[in-house]
DRENDO-1510 file (C-alpha; in Angstrom, 1 decimal, always signed):
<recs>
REC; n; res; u; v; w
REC; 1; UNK; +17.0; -18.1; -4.3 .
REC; 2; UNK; +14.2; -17.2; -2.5 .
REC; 3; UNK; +12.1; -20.2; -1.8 .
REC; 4; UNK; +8.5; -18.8; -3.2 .
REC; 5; UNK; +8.7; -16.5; -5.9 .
REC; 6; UNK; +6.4; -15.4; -9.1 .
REC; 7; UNK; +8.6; -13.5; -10.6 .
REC; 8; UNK; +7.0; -12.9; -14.3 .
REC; 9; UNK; +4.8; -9.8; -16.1 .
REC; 10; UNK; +0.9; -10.2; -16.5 .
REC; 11; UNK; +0.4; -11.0; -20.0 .
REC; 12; UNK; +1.3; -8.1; -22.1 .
REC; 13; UNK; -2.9; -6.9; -22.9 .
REC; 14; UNK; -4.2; -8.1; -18.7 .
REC; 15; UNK; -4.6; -4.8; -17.3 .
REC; 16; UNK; -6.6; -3.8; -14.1 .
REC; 17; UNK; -10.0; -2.6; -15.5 .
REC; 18; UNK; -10.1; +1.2; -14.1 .
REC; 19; UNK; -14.1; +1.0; -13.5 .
REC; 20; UNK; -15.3; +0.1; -10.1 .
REC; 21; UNK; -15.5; -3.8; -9.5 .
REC; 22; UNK; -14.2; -5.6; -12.0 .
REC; 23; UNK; -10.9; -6.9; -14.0 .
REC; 24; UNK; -11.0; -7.6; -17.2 .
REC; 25; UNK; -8.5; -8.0; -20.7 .
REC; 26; UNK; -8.3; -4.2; -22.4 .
REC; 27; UNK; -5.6; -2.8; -24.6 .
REC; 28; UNK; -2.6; -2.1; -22.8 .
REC; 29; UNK; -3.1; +2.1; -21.8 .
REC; 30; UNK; -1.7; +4.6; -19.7 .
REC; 31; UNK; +1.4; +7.3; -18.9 .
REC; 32; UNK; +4.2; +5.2; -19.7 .
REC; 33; UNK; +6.1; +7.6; -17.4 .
REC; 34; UNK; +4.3; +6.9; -14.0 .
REC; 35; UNK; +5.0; +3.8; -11.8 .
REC; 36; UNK; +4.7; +2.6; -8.2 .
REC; 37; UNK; +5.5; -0.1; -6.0 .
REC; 38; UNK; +3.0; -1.7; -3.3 .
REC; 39; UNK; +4.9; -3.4; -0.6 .
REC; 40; UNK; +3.5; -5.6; +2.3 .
REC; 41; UNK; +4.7; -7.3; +4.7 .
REC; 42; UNK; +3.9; -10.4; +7.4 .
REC; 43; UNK; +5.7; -11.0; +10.4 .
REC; 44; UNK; +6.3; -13.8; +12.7 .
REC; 45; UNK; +5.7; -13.0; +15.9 .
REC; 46; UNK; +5.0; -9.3; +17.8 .
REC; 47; UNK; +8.5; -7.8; +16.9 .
REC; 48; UNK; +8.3; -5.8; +14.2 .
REC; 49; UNK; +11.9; -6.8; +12.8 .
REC; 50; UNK; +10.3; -10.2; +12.4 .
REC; 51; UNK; +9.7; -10.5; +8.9 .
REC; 52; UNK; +8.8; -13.8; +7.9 .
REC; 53; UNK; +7.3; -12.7; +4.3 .
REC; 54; UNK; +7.4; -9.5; +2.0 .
REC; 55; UNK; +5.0; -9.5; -1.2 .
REC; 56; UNK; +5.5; -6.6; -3.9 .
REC; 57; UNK; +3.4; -5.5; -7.2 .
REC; 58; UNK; +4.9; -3.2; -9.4 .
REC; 59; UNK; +2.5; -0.5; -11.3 .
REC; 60; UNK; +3.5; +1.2; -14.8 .
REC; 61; UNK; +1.5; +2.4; -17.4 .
REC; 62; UNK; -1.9; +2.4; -15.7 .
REC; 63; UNK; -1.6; -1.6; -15.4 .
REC; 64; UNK; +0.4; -4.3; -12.9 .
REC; 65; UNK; +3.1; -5.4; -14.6 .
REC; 66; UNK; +4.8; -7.5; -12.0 .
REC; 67; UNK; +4.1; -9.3; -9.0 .
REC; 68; UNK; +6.5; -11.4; -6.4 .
REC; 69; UNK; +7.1; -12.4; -2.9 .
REC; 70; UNK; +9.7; -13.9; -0.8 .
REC; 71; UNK; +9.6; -16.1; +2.6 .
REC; 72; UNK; +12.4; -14.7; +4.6 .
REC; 73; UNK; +13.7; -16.2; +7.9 .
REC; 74; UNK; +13.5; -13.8; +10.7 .
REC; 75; UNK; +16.8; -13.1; +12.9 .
REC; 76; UNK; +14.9; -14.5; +15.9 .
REC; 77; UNK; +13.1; -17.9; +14.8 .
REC; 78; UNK; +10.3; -17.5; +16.7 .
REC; 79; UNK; +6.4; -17.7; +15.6 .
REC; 80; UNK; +3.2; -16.7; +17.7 .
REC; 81; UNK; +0.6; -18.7; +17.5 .
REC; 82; UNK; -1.5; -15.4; +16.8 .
REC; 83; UNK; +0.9; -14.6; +13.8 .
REC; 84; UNK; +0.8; -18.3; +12.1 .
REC; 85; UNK; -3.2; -18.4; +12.6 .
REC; 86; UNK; -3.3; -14.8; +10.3 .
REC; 87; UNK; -0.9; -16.1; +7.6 .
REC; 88; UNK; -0.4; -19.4; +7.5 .
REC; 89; UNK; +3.5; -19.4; +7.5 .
REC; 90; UNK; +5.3; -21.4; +9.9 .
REC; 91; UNK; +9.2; -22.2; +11.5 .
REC; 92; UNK; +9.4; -24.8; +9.4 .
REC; 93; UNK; +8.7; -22.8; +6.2 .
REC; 94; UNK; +11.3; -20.7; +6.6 .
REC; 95; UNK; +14.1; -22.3; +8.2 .
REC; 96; UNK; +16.1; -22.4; +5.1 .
REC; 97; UNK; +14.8; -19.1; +3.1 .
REC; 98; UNK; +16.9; -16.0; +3.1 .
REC; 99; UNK; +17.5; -13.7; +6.0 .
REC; 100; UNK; +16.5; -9.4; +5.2 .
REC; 101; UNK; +19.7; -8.8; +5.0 .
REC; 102; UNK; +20.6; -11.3; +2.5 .
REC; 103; UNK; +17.1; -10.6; +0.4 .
REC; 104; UNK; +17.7; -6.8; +1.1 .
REC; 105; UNK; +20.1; -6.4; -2.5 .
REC; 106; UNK; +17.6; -8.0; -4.5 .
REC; 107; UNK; +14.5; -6.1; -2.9 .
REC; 108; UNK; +16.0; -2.4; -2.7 .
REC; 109; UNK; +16.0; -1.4; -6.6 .
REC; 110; UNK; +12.8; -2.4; -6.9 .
REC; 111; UNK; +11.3; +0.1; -3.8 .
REC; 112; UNK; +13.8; +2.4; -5.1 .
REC; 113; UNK; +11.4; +2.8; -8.7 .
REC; 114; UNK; +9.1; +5.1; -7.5 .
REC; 115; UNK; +6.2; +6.0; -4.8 .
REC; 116; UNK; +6.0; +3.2; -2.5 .
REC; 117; UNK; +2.6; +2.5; -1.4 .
REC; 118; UNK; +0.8; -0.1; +1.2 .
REC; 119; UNK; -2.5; -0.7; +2.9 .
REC; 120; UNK; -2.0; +0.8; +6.5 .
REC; 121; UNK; +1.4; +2.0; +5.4 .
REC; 122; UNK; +2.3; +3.1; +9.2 .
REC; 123; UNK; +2.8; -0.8; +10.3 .
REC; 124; UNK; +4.7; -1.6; +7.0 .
REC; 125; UNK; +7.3; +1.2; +7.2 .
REC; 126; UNK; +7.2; +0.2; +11.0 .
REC; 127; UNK; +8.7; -3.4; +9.9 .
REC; 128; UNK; +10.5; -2.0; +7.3 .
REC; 129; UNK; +12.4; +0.3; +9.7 .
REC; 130; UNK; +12.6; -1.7; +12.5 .
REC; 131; UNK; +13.9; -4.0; +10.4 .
REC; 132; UNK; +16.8; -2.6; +8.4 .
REC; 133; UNK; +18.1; -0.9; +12.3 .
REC; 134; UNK; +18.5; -4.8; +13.3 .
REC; 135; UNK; +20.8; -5.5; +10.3 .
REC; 136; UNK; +22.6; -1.9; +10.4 .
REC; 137; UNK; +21.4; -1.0; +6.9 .
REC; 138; UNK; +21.2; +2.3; +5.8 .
REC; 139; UNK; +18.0; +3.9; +5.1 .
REC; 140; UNK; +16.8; +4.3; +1.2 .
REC; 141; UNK; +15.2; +7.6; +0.6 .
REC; 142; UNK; +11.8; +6.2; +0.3 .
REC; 143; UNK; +8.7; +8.7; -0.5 .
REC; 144; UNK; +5.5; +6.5; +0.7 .
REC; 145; UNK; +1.3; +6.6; +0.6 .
REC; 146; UNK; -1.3; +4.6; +2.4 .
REC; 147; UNK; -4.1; +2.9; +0.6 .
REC; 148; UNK; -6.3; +3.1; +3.8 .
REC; 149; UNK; -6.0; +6.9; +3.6 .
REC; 150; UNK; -6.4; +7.0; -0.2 .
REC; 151; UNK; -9.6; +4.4; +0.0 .
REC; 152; UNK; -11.2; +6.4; +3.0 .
REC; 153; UNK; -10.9; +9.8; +0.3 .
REC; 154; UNK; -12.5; +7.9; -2.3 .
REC; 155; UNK; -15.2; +5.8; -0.6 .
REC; 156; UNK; -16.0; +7.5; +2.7 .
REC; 157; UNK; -19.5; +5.3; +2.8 .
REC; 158; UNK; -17.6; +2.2; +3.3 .
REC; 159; UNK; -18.1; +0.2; +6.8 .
REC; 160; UNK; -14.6; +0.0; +7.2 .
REC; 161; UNK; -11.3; +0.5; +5.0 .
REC; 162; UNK; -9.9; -2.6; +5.8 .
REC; 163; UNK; -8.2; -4.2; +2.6 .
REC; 164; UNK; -10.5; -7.0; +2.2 .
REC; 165; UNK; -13.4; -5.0; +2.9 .
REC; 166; UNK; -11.9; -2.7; +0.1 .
REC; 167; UNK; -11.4; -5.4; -2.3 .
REC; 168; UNK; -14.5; -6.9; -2.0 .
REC; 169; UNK; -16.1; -3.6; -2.7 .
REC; 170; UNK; -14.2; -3.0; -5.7 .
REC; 171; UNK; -14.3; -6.6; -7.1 .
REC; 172; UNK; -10.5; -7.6; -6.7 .
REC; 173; UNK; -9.6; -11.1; -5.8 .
REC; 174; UNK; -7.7; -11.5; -2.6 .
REC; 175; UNK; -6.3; -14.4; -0.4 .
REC; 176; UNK; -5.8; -11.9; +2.2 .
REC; 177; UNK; -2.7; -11.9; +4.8 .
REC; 178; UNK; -0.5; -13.8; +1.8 .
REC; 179; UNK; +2.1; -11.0; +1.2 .
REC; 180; UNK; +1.9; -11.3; -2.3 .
REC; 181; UNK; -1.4; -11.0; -2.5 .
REC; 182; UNK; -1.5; -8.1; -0.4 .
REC; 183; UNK; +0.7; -6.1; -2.5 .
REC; 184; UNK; -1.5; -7.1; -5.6 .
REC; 185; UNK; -4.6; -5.9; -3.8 .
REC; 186; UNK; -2.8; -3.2; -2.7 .
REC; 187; UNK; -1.7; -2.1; -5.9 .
REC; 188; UNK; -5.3; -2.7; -7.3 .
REC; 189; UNK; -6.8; +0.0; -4.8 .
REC; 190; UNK; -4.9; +2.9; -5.7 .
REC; 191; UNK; -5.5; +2.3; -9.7 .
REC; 192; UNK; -8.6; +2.4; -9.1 .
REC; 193; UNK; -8.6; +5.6; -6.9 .
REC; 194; UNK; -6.5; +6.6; -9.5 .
REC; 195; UNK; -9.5; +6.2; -12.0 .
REC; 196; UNK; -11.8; +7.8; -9.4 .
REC; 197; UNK; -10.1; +11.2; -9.2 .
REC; 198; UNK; -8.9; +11.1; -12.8 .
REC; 199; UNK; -4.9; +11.1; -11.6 .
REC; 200; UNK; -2.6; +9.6; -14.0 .
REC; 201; UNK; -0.7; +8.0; -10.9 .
REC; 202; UNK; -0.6; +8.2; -7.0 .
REC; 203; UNK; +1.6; +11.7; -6.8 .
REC; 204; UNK; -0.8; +13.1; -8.7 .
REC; 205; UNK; -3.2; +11.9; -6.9 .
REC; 206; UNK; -1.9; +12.3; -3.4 .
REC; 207; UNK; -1.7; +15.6; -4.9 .
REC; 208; UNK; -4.9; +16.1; -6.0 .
REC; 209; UNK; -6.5; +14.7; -2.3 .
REC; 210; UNK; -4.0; +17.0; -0.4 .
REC; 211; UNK; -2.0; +14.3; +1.0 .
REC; 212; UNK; +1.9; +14.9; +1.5 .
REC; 213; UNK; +3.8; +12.2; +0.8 .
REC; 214; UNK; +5.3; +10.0; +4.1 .
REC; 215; UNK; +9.2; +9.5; +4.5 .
REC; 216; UNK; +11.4; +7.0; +6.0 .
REC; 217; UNK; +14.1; +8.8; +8.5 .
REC; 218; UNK; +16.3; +7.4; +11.4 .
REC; 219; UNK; +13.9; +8.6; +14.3 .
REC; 220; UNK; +11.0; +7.0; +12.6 .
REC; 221; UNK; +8.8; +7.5; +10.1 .
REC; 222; UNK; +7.3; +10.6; +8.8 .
REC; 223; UNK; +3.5; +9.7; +8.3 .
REC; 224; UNK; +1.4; +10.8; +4.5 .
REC; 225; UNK; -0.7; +13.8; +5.8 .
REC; 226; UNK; -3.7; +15.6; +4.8 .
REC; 227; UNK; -2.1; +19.3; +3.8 .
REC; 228; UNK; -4.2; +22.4; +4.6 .
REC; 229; UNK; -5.1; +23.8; +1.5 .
REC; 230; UNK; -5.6; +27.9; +2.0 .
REC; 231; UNK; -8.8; +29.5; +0.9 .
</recs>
């Protein structure tokens, strides 16, 4: 069992409130057909197959319908200072949780739903990948999207596009750097970007902003890309 876990639905009528800056209760709405994942991920120390915590939100019919994270001990039990002073999460916390490979059954169904999506997607499927080559598991055929590229399309004004920065600006609660969180935020940002360019969910919206989607492969990662439209 992973040792922290909120593994239950929002209420059935809590849904993410589509204009800018605020949540609030509304009647349950959307394309019951489109759903996406936001993943994140925190590490222990500079090694990107240290994963020490993974947080996801799950996205279906225009609302969040599930959020949950895991602490997972890394295969080298080693925290930077650096690392622990960004999220908190210690040795000690994880000693007895679950190692990736372990976790890896319960976690690849659910990124195996739909679009994944995270905020500055490039390190995330850099942990991911790095990760799965330590334990010798085979790739899932992953289609992915970055919320920094999505929120920079939709808010170009802002000072930065960092997630918190992002959040604030749209209203959404954070504890930022807990994984859970993360995905939650994460998850927040592209509904509303969603809302912004009308797009019933993020293909069509990656769609509509000329982004190709990114891919997971053995030599690496293919990064989401603007595609040049012709005249």
């Amino acid at each position: 069992m992973p040792l922290k876990r909120n593994n239950h639905p929002l209420p059935a009528r809590l849904e993410w409130r589509l204009a800018e800056g605020r949540v609030e209760s509304v009647p349950e709405s959307g394309n019951p057909g489109s759903s996406w994942v936001a993943l994140d991920f925190e590490t222990a120390n500079e090694q990107r197959d240290s994963v020490c915590a993974v947080g996801i939100a799950r996205v279906a019919a225009g609302r969040i319908v599930d959020r949950r994270s895991w602490l997972v001990r890394p295969a080298e039990l080693r925290f930077n200072g650096i690392n622990i002073s960004i999220h908190g999460i210690t040795e000690a916390d994880v000693r007895e949780a679950p190692t990736f490979d372990r976790l890896w059954p319960e976690l690849k169904p659910i990124l195996s739903e739909g679009t994944v999506i995270a905020h500055n997607a490039g390190f995330d499927m850099s942990v991911l990948r790095h990760t799965l080559d330590r334990y010798r598991i085979p790739y899932p055929p992953i289609r992915y999207l970055c919320t920094v590229t999505l929120s920079r399309l939709s808010w170009p004004r802002l000072t930065n596009h960092k997630l918190n920065t992002v959040a604030d600006h749209l209203g959404l609660s954070l504890k930022h750097h807990d994984a859970e969180d993360d995905a939650v935020a994460c998850a927040g940002v592209s509904l509303h970007c969603c809302r912004r360019s009308n797009a019933v969910d993020v293909d069509e919206l990656a769609d509509r902003l000329g982004i190709r989607h990114g891919r997971l492969h053995r030599n690496g990662y293919t990064p989401p890309r603007k595609v040049r439209r012709r005249a």
